[in-house]
C-alpha positions as CSV (number, residue, x, y, z in Angstrom):
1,X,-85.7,-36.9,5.3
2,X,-89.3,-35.6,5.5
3,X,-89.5,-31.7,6.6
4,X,-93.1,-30.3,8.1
5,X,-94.3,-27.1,9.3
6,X,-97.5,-25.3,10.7
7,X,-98.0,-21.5,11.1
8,X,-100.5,-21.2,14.4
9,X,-101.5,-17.5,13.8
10,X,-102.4,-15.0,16.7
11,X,-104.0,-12.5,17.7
12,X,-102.4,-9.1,16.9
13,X,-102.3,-8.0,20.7
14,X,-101.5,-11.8,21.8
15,X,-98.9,-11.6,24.5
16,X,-96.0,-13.4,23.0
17,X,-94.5,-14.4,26.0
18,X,-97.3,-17.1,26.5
19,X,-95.8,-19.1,23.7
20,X,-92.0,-17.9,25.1
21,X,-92.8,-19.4,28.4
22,X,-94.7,-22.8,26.5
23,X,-91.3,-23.4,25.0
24,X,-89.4,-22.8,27.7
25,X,-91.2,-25.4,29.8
26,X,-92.4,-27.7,27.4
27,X,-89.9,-27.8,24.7
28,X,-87.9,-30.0,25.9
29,X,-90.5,-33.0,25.7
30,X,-89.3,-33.6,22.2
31,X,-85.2,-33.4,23.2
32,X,-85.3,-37.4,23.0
33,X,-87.8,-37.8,20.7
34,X,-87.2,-41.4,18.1
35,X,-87.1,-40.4,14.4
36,X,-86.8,-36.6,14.9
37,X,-84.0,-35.5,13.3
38,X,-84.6,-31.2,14.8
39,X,-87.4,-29.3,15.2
40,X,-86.9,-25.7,15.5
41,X,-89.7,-24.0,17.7
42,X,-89.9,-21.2,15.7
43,X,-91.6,-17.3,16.5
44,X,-93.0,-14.3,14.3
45,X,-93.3,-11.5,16.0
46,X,-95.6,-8.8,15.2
47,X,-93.1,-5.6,15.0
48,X,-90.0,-7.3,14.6
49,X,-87.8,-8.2,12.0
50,X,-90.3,-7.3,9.5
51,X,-92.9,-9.0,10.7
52,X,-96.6,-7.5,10.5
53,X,-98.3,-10.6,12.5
54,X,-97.8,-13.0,15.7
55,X,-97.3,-16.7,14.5
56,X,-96.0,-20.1,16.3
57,X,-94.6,-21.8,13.7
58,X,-92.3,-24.9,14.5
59,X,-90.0,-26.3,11.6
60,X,-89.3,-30.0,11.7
61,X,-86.9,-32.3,10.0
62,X,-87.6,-36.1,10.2
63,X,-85.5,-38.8,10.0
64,X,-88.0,-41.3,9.8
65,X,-91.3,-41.3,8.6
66,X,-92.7,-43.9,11.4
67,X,-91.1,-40.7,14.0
68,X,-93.0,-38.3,12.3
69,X,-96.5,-40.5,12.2
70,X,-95.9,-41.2,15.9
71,X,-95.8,-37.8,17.0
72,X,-98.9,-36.9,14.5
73,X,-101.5,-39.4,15.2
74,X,-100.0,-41.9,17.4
75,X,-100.1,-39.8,20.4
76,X,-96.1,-38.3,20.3
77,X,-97.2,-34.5,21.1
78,X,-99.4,-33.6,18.5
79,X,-102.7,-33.8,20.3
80,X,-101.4,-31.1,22.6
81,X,-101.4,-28.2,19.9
82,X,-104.2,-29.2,18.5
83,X,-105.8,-29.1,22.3
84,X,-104.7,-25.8,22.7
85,X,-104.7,-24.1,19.5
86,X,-107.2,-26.3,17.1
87,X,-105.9,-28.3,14.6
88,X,-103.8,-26.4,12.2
89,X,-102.8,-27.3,8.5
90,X,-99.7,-28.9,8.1
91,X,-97.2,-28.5,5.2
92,X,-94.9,-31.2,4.7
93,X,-92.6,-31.7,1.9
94,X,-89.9,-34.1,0.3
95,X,-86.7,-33.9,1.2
96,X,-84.2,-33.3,-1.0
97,X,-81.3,-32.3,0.5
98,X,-79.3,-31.1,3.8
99,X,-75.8,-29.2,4.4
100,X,-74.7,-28.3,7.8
101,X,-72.7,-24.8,8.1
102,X,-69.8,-23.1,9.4
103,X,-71.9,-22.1,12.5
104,X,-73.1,-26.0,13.0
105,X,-71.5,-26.4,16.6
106,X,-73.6,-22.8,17.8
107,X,-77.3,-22.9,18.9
108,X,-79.4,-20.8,16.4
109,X,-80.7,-17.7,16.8
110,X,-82.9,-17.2,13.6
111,X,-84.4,-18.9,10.5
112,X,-85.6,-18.3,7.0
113,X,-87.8,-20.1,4.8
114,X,-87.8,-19.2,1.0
115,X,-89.9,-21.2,-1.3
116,X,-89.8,-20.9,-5.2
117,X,-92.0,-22.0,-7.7
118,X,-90.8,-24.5,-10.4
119,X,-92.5,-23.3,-13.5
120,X,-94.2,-26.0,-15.6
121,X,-92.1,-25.8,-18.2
122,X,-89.0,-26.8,-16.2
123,X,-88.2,-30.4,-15.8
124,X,-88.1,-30.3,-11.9
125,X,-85.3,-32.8,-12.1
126,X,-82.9,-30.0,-13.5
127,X,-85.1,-27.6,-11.0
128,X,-83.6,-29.7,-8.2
129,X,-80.3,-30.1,-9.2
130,X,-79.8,-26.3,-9.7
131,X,-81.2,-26.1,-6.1
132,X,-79.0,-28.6,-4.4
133,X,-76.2,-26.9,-6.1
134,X,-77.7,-23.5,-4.6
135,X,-78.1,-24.9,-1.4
136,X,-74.4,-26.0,-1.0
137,X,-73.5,-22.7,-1.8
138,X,-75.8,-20.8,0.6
139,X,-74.9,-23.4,3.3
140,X,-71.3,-22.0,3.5
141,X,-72.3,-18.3,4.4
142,X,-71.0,-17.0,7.8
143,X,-73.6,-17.5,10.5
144,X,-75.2,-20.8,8.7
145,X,-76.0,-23.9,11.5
146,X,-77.5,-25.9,8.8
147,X,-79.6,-25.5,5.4
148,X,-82.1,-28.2,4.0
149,X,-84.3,-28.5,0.3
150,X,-87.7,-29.8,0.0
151,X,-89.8,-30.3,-3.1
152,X,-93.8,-29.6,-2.4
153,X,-94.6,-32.3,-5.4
154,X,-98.1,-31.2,-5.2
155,X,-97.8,-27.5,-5.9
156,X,-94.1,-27.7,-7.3
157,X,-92.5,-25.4,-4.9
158,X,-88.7,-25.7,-4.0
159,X,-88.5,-25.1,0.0
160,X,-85.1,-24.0,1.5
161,X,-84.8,-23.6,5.2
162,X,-82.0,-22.3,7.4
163,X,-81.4,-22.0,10.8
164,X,-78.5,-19.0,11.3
165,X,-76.4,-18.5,14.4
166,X,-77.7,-15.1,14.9
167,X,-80.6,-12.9,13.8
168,X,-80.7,-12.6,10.1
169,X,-82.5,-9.5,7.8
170,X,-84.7,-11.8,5.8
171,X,-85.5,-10.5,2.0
172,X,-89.1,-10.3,0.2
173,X,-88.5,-13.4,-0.8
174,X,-87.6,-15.1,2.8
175,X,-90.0,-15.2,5.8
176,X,-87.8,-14.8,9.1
177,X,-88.4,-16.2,12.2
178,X,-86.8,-16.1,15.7
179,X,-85.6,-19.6,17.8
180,X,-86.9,-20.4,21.2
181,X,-85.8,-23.9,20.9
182,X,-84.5,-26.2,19.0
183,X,-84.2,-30.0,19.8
184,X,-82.2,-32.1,18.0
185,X,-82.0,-35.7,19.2
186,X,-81.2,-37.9,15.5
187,X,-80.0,-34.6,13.6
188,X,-76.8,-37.1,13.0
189,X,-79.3,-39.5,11.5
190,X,-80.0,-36.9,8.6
191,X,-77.1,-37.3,6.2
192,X,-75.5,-34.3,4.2
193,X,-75.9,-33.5,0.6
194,X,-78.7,-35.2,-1.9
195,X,-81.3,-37.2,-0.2
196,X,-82.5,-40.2,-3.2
């Protein structure tokens, strides 16, 4: 499992429902799409739930990585963001591990991102464990669809994303995000629990 993720910011008066209506007709494209275990097309929203900007930020989990270089460089989507938008950075990460919740069978609503340092004096092999064990936990909260880890090996940073059945207050320690979309066409591929 590899999980990626860019944040296309916007203008503070950028009329939201632009990127509403993108979805709406477009997001479907990737319903099908070989190697793509979800992507979760993924909205901040200046003024609500906490947010103070605009941001299209999609969350995706691959199954494989020849899926995920397709849709990149090999002409599987990509090119259209960065057509419309520029091309933004992308953040990828390792994946470490995946639980589905007791709200899998709903269509989500919401998501949260935390990520956490692992300081350097922590071997991030015991930093990972105590996160997978963390992660099974959090997984089995009311209004969970699914939960996944990533490790950032590059800036040692833990990475836990959920997708929630309905709107969720994130903490200052989570950024929250609304779903327009979410496509999920080899999330079966994507085994639960520790991913090596």
């Amino acid at each position: 499992m590899h999980a990626m993720q860019y944040e296309i910011g916007l203008p503070a008066d950028y009329d939201m429902g632009i990127i509403r209506e993108r979805v709406a007709t477009r997001g479907h494209a990737l319903d099908g799409y070989a190697g793509l275990g979800l992507k979760a097309y993924l909205v901040r929203e200046r003024g609500v739930d906490g947010s103070t900007v605009n941001q299209y930020s999609p969350f995706y989990l691959w199954s494989s990585l020849t899926g995920m270089n397709g849709f990149l460089w090999g002409g599987g989507g990509f090119q259209n963001i960065v057509r419309d938008f520029g091309r933004p950075v992308i953040r990828h990460w390792i994946g470490a591990g995946y639980e589905r919740g007791p709200s899998s069978e709903t269509v989500p609503r919401a998501a949260s991102r935390r990520t956490d340092p692992i300081p350097a004096d922590t071997d991030p092999a015991t930093a990972v464990e105590r996160a997978l064990a963390e992660l099974r936990r959090h997984s089995g909260m009311a209004g969970v669809h699914s939960a996944a880890l990533a490790v950032d090996p590059r800036h040692w940073e833990l990475v836990r994303f959920t997708l929630w059945e309905h709107e969720v207050a994130a903490d200052e320690e989570e950024t929250a995000y609304r779903v327009l979309h979410l496509s999920t066409p080899h999330l079966g591929d994507i085994t639960t629990g520790r991913h090596w």
